[in-house]
N, CA, C and O atoms as CSV, one atom per row, in Angstrom:
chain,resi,resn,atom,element,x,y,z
A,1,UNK,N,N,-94.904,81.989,-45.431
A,1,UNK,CA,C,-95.408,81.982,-44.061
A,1,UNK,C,C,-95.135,83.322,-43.382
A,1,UNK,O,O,-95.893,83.865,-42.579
A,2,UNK,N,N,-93.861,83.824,-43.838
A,2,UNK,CA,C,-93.459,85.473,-43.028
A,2,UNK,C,C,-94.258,86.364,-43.479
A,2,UNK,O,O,-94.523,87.329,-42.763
A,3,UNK,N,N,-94.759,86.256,-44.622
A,3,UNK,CA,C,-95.560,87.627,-45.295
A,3,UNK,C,C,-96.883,86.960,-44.782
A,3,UNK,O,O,-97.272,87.649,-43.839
A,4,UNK,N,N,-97.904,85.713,-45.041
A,4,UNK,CA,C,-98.966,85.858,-44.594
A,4,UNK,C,C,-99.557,86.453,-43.131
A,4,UNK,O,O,-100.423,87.212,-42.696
A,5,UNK,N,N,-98.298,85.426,-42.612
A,5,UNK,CA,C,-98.810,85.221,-40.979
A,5,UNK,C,C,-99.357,84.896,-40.197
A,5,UNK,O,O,-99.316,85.293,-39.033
A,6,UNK,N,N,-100.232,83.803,-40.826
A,6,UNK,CA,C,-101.379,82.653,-39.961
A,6,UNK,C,C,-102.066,82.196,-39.295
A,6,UNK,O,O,-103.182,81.704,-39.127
A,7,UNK,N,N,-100.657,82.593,-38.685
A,7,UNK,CA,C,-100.589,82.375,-36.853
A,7,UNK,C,C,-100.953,83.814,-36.298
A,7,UNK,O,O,-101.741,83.714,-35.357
A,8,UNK,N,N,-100.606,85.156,-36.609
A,8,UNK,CA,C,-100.800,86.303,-35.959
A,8,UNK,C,C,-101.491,86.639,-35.099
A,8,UNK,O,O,-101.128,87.451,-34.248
A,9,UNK,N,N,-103.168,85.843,-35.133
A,9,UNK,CA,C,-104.113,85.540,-33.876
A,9,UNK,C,C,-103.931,85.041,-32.860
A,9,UNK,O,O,-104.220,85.601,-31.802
A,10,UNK,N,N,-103.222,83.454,-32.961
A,10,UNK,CA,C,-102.791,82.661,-32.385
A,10,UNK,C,C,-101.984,83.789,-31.226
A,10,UNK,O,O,-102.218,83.989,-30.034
A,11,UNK,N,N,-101.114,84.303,-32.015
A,11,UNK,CA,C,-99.801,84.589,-31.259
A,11,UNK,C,C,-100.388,85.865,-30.311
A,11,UNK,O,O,-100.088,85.978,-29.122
A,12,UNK,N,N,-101.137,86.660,-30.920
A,12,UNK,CA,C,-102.163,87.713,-30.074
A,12,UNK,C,C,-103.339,86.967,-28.649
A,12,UNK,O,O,-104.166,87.651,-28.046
A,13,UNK,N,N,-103.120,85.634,-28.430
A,13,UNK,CA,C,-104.211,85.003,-28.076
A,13,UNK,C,C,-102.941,84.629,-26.513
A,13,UNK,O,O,-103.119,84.811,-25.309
A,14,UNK,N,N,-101.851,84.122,-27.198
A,14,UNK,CA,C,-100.785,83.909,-26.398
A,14,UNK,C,C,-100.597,84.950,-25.407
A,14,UNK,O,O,-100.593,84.810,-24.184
A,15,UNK,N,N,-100.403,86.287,-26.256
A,15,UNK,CA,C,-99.756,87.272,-25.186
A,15,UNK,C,C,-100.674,87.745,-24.205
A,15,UNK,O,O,-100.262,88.156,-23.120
A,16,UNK,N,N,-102.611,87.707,-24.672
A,16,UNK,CA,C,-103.149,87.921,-23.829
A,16,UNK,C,C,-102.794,87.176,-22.340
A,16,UNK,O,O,-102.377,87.666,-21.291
A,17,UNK,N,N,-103.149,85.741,-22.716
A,17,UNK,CA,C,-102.530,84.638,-21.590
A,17,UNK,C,C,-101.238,84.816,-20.934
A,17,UNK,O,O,-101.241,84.238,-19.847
A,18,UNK,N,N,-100.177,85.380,-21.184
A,18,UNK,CA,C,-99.185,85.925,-20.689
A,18,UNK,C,C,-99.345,87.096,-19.760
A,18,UNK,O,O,-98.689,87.299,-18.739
A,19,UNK,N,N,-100.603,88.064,-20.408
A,19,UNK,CA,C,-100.532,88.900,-19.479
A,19,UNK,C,C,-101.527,88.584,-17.830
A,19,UNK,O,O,-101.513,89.129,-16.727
A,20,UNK,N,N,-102.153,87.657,-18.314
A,20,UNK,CA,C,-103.413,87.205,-17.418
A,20,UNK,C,C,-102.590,86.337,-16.180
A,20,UNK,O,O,-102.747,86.311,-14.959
A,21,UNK,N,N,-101.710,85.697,-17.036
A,21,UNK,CA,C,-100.946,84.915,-16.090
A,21,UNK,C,C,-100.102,85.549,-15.071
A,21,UNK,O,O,-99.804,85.030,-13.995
A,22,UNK,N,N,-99.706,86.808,-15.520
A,22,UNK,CA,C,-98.759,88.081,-14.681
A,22,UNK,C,C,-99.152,88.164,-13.532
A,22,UNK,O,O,-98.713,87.876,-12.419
A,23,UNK,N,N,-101.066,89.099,-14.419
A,23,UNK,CA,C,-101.846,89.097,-13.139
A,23,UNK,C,C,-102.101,88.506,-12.504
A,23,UNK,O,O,-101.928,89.082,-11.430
A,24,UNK,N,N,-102.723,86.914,-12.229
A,24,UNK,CA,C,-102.220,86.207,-11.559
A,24,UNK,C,C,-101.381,86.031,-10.556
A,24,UNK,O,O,-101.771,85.621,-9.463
A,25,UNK,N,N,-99.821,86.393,-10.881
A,25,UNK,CA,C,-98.815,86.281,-9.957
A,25,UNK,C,C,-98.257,85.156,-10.250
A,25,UNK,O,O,-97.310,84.789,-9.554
A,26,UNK,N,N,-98.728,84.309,-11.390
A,26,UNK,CA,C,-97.861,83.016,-11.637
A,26,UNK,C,C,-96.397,82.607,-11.992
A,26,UNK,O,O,-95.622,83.497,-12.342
A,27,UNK,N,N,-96.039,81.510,-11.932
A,27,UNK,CA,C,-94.486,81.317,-12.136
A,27,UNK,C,C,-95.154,80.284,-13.766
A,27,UNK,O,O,-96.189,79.861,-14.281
A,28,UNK,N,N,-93.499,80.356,-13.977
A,28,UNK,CA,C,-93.673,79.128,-15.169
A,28,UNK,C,C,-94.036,78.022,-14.524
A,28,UNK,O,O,-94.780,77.271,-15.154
A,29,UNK,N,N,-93.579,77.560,-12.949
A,29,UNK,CA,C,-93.835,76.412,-12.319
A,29,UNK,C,C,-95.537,75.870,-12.252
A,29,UNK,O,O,-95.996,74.730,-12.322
A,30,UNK,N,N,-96.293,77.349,-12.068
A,30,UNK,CA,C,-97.247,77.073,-11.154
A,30,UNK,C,C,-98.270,77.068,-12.803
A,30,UNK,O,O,-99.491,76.921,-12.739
A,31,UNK,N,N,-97.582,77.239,-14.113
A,31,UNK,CA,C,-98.431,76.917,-15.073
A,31,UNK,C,C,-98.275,75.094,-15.659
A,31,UNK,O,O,-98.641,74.765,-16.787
A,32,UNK,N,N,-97.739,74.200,-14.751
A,32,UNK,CA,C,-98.191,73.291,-14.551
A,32,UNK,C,C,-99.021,72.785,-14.006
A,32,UNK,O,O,-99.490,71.716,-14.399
A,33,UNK,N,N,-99.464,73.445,-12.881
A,33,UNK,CA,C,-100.765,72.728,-12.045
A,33,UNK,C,C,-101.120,73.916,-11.883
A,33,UNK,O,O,-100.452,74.626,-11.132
A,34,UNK,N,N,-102.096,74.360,-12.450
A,34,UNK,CA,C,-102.602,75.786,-11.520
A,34,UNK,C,C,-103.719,75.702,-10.375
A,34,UNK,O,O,-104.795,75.141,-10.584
A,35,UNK,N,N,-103.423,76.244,-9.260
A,35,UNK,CA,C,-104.623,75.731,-8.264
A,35,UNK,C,C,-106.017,76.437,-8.671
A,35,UNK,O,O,-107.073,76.161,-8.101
A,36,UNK,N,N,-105.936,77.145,-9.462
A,36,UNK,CA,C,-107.449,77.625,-9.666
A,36,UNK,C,C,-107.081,78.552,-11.421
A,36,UNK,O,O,-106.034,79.002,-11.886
A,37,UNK,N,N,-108.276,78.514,-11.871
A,37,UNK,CA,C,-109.063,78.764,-13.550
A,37,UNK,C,C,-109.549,80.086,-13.515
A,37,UNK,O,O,-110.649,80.315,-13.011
A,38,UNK,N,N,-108.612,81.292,-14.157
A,38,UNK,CA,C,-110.075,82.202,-13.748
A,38,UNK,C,C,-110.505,82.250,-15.404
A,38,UNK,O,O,-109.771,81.754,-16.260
A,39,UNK,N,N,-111.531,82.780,-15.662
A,39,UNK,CA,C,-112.673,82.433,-16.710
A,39,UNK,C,C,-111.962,83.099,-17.858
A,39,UNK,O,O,-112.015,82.409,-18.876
A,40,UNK,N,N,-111.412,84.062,-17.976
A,40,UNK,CA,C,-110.825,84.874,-18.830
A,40,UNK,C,C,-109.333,83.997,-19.642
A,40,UNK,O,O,-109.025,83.984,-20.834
A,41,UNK,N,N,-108.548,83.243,-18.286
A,41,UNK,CA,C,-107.507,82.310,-18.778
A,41,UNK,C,C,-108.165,81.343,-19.640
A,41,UNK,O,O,-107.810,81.000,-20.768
A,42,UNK,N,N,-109.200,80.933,-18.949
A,42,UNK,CA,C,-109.594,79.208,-19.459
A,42,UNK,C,C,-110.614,79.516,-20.918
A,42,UNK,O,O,-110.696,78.611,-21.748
A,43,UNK,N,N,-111.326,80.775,-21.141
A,43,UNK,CA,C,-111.460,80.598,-22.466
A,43,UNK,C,C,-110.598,81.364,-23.461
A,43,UNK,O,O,-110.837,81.467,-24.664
A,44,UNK,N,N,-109.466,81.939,-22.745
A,44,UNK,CA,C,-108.732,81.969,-23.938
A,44,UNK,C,C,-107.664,81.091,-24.280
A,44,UNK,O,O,-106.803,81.220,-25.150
A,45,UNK,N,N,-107.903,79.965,-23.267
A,45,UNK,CA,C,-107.173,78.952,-23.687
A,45,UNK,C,C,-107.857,77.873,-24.581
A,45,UNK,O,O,-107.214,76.919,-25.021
A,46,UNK,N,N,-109.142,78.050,-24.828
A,46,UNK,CA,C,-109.597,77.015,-25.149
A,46,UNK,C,C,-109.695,77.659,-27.254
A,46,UNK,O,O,-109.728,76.922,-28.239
A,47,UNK,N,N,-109.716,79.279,-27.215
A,47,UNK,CA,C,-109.836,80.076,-27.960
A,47,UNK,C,C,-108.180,79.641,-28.901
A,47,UNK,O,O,-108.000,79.293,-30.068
A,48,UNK,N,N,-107.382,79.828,-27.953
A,48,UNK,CA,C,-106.109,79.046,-28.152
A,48,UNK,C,C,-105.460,77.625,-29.184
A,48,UNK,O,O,-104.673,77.471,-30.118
A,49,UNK,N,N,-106.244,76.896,-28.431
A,49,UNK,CA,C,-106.329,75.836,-29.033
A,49,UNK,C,C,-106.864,75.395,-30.022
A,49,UNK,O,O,-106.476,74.460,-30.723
A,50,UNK,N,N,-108.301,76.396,-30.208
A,50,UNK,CA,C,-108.884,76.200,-31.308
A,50,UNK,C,C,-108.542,76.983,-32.790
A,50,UNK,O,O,-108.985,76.781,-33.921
A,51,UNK,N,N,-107.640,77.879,-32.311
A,51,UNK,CA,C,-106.452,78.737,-33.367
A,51,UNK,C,C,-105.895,77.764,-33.736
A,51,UNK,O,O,-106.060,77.571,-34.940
A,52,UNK,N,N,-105.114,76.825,-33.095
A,52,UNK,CA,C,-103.482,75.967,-33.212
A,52,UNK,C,C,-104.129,75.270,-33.936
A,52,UNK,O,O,-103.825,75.388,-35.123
A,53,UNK,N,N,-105.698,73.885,-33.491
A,53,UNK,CA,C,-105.559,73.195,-34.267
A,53,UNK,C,C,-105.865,73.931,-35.996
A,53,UNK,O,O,-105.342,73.516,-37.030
A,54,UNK,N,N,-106.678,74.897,-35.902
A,54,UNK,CA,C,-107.321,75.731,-37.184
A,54,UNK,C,C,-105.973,76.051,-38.259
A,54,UNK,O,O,-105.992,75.958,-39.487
A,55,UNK,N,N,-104.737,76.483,-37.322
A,55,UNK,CA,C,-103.282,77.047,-38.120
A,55,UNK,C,C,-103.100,75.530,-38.586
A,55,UNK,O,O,-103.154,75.381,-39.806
A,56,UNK,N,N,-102.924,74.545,-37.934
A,56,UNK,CA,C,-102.685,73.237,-38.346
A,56,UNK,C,C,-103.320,72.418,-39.496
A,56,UNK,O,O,-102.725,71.812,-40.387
A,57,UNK,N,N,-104.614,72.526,-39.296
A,57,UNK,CA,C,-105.288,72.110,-40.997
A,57,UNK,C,C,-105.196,73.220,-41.857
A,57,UNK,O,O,-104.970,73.040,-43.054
A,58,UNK,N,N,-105.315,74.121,-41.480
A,58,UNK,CA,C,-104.574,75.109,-42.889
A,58,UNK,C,C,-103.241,75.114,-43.141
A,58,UNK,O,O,-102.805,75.928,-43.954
A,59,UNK,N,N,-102.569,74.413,-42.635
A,59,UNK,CA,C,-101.354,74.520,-43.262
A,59,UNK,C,C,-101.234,73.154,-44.003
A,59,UNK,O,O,-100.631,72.975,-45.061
A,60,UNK,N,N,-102.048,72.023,-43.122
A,60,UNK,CA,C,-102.274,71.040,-43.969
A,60,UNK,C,C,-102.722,70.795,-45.505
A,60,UNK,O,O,-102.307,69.941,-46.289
A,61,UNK,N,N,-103.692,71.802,-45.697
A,61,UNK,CA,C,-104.441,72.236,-46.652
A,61,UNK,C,C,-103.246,72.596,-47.877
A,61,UNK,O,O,-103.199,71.899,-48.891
A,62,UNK,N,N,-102.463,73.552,-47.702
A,62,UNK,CA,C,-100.832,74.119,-48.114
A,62,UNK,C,C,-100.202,73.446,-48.736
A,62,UNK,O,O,-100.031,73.535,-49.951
A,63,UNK,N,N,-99.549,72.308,-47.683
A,63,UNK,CA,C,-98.266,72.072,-47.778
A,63,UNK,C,C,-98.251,70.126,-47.791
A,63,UNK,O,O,-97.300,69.349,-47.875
A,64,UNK,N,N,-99.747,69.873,-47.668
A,64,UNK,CA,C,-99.870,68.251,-47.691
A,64,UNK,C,C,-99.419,67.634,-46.029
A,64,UNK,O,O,-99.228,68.438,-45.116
A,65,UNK,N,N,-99.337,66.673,-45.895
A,65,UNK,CA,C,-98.319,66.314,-44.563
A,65,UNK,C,C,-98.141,67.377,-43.974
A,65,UNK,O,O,-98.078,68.509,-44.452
A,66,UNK,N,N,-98.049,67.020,-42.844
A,66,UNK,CA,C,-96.899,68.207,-42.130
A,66,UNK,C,C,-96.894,67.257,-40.376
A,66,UNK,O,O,-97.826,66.603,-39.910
A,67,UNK,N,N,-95.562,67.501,-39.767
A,67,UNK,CA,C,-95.451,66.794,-39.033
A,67,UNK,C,C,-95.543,67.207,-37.613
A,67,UNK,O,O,-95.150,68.342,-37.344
A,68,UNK,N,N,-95.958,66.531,-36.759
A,68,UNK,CA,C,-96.517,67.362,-35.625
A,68,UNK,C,C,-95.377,67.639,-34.766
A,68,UNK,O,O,-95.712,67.995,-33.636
A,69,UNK,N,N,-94.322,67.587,-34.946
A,69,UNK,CA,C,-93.591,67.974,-33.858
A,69,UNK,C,C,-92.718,69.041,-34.686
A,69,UNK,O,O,-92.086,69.771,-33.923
A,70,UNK,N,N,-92.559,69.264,-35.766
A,70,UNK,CA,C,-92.597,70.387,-37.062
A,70,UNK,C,C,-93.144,71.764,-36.402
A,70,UNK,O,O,-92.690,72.854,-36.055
A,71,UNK,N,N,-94.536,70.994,-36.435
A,71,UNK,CA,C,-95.492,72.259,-36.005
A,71,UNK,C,C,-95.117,72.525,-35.179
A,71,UNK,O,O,-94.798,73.704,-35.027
A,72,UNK,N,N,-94.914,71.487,-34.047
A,72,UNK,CA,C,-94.879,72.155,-32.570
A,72,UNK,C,C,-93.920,73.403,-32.030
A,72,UNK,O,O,-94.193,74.479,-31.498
A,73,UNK,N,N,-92.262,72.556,-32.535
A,73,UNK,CA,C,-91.488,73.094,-32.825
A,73,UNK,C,C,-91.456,74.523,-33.133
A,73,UNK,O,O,-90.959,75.301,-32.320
A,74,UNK,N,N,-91.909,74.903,-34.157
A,74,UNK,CA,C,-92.677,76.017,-35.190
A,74,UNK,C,C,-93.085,77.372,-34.279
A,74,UNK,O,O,-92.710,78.481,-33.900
A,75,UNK,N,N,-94.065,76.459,-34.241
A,75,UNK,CA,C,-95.024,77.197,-32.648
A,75,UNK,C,C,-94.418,77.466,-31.542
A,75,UNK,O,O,-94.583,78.619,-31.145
A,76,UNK,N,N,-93.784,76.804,-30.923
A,76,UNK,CA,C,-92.410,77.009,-30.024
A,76,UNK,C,C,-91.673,78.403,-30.125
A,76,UNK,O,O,-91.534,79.345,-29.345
A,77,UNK,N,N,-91.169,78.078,-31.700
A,77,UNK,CA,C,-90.345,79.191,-31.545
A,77,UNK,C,C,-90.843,80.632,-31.500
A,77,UNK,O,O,-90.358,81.569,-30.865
A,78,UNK,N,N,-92.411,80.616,-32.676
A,78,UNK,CA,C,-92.874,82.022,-32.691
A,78,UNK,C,C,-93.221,82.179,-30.770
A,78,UNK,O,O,-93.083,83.250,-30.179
A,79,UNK,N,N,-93.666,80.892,-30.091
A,79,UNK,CA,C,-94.257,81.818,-28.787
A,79,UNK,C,C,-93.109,82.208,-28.062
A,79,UNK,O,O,-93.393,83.130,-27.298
A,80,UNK,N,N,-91.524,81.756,-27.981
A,80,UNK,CA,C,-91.297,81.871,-26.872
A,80,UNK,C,C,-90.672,83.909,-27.467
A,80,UNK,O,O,-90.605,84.543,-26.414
A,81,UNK,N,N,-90.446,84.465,-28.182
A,81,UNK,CA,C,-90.707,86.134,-28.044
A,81,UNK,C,C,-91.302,86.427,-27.280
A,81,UNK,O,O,-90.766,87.192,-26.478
A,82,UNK,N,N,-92.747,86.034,-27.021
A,82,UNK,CA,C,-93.884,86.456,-26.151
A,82,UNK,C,C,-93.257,85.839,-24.583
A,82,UNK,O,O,-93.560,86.422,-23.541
A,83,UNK,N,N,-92.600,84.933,-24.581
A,83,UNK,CA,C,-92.390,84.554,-22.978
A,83,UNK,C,C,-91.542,85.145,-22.984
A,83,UNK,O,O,-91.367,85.409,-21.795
A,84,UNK,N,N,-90.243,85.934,-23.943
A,84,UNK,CA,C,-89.299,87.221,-23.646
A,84,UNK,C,C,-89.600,88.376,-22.931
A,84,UNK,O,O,-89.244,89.006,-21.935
A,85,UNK,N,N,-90.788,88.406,-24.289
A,85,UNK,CA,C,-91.416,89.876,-23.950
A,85,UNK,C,C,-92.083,90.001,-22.682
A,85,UNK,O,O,-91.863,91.085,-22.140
A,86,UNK,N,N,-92.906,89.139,-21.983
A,86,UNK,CA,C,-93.837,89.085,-21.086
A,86,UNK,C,C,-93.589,87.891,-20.074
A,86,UNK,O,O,-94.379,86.949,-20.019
A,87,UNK,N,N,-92.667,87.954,-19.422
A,87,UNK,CA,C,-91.800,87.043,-18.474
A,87,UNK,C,C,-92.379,86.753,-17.260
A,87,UNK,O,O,-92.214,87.608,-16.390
A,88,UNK,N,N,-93.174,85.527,-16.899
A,88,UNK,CA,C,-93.648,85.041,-15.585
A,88,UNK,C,C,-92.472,85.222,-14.372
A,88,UNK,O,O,-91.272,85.266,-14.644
A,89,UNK,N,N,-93.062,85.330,-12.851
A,89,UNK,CA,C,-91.977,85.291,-11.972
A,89,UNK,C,C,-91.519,84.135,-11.572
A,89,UNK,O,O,-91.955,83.167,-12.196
A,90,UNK,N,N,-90.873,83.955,-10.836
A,90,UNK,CA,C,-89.477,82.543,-10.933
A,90,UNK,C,C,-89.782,82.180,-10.026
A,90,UNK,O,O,-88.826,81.655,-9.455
A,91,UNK,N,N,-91.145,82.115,-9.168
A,91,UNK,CA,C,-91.573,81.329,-8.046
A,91,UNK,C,C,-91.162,81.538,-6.840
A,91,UNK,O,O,-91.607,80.892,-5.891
A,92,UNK,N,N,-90.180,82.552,-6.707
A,92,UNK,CA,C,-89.667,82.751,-5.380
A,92,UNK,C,C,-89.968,83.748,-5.014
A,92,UNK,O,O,-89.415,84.827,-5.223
A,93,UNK,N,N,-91.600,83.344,-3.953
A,93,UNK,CA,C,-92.278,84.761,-3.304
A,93,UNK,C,C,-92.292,85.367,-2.288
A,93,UNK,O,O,-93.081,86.223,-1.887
A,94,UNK,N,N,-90.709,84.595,-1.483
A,94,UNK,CA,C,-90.612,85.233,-0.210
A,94,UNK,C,C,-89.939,86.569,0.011
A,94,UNK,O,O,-88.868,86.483,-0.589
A,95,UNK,N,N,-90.018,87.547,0.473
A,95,UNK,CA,C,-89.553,88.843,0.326
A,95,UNK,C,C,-88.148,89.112,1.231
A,95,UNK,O,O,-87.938,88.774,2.396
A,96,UNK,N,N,-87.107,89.960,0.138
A,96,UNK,CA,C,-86.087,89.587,0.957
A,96,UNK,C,C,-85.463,90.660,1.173
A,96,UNK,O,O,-84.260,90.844,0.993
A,97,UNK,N,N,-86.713,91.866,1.802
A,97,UNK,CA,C,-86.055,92.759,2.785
A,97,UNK,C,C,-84.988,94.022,1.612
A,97,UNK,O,O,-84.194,94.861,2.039
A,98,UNK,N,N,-85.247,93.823,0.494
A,98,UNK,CA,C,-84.583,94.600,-0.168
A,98,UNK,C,C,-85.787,95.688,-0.570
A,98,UNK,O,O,-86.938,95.370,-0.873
A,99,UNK,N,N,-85.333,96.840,-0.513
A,99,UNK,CA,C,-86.457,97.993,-1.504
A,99,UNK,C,C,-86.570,97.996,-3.424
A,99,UNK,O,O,-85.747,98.600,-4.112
A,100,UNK,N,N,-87.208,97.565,-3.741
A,100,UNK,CA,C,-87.506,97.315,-4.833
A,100,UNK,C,C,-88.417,98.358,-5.579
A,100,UNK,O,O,-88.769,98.151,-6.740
């Protein structure tokens, strides 16, 4: 799995969305409900998804079985680098008079 890399799209598909979300101005909070879609998020989320399930029957294909919270897990760990690397703000947008 380390030498192919599978996922490498996937994970390139992520960081776009990370950066979109920046722009935005979003928190991790507000990627629970977002009050509005802009077109660029929502098809690369859908671009997204259609990676995950695609990494998922190919690995099915592989390895026989495989269990979905395995995967998830899996997936978890390669994305959260990308939420290291590319860190949403913490929701607190009131300004507090400091020079930044």
């Amino acid at each position: 799995m380390d030498t192919v890399q599978p996922e490498l799209e996937l994970i390139n598909v992520y960081r776009e969305l990370r950066h979109a979300f920046n722009r935005e101005g979003w928190s991790e909070k507000d990627l629970e409900r977002p009050s509005y879609y802009p077109t660029d998020i929502l098809s690369n989320f859908q671009k997204f998804s259609s990676l995950r399930d695609k990494l998922l029957h190919e690995l099915k294909t592989y390895f026989g079985t495989i269990d979905q919270s395995d995967f998830t897990d899996y997936l978890t760990n390669k994305l959260k680098d990308i939420d290291i690397e590319i860190p949403l703000k913490n929701g607190n947008i009131k300004r507090n008079n400091t020079r930044d």
